[in-house]
N, C-alpha and C positions, 0 to 999 in steps of 0.2 A: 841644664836649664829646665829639662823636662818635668825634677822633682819637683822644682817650685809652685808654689800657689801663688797665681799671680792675680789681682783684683785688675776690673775691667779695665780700668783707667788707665794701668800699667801694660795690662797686656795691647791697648793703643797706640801707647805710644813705641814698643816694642815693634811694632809689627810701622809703624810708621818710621823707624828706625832702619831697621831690617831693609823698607822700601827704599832707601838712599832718601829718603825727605827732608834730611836734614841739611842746613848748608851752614859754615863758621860763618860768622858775626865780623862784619868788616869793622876796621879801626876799632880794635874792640880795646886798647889804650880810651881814645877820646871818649868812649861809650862809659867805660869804668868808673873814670874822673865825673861824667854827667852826675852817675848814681849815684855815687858818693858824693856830689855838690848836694843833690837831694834831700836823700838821707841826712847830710846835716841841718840841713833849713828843715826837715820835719820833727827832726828830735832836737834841735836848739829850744830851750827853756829859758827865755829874756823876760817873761811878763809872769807876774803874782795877781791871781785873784784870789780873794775872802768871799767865800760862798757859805749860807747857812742853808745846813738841811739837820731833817729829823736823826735822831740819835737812832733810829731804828735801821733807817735805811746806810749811815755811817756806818753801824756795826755788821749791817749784810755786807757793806763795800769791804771791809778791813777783813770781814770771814773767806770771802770771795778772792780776794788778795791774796791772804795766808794759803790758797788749796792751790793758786797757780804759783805760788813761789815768788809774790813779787811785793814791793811798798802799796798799798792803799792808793796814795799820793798817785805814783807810776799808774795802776788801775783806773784815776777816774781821770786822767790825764787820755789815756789810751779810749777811752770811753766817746770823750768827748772827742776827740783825733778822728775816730770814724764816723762819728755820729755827723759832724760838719762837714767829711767829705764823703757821702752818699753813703755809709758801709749799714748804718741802720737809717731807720724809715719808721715811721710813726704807723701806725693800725690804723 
């Protein structure tokens, strides 16, 4: 382990490991089922909206898309996901 380069963050939770700080996760069936209830109420797609924006700021969205490997659509989907629930914040 010693050759490794470990970043701080790693070397934390190592060393939090190492201390027995860890303990298994009870009923971790009921727990599984919770998150995956979740996860599908977050990524279920039931509602269309028509939104108009500038063809400028579309073709940044669909470039932006293209460099992480994903739809456009998916991107301003995922955009507005965070943005509704606290993940960005206005200046």
């Amino acid at each position: 382990m010693s050759s490794l380069k470990l970043q701080q963050d790693e070397l934390e939770l190592l060393a939090s490991y190492e201390a027995e700080e860890w303990k298994s996760a009870k009923k971790i069936k009921e727990q599984k089922e919770q998150y995956r209830a979740y996860a599908r109420a977050t990524l279920r797609k039931d509602k269309r909206v028509n939104i108009r924006i500038s063809e400028k700021d579309l073709l940044a969205l669909q470039k932006r898309a293209v460099r992480q490997g994903i739809p456009y659509q998916t991107l301003i989907s995922s955009v507005l996901h965070k943005y509704v629930n606290g993940g960005f914040t206005e200046k």
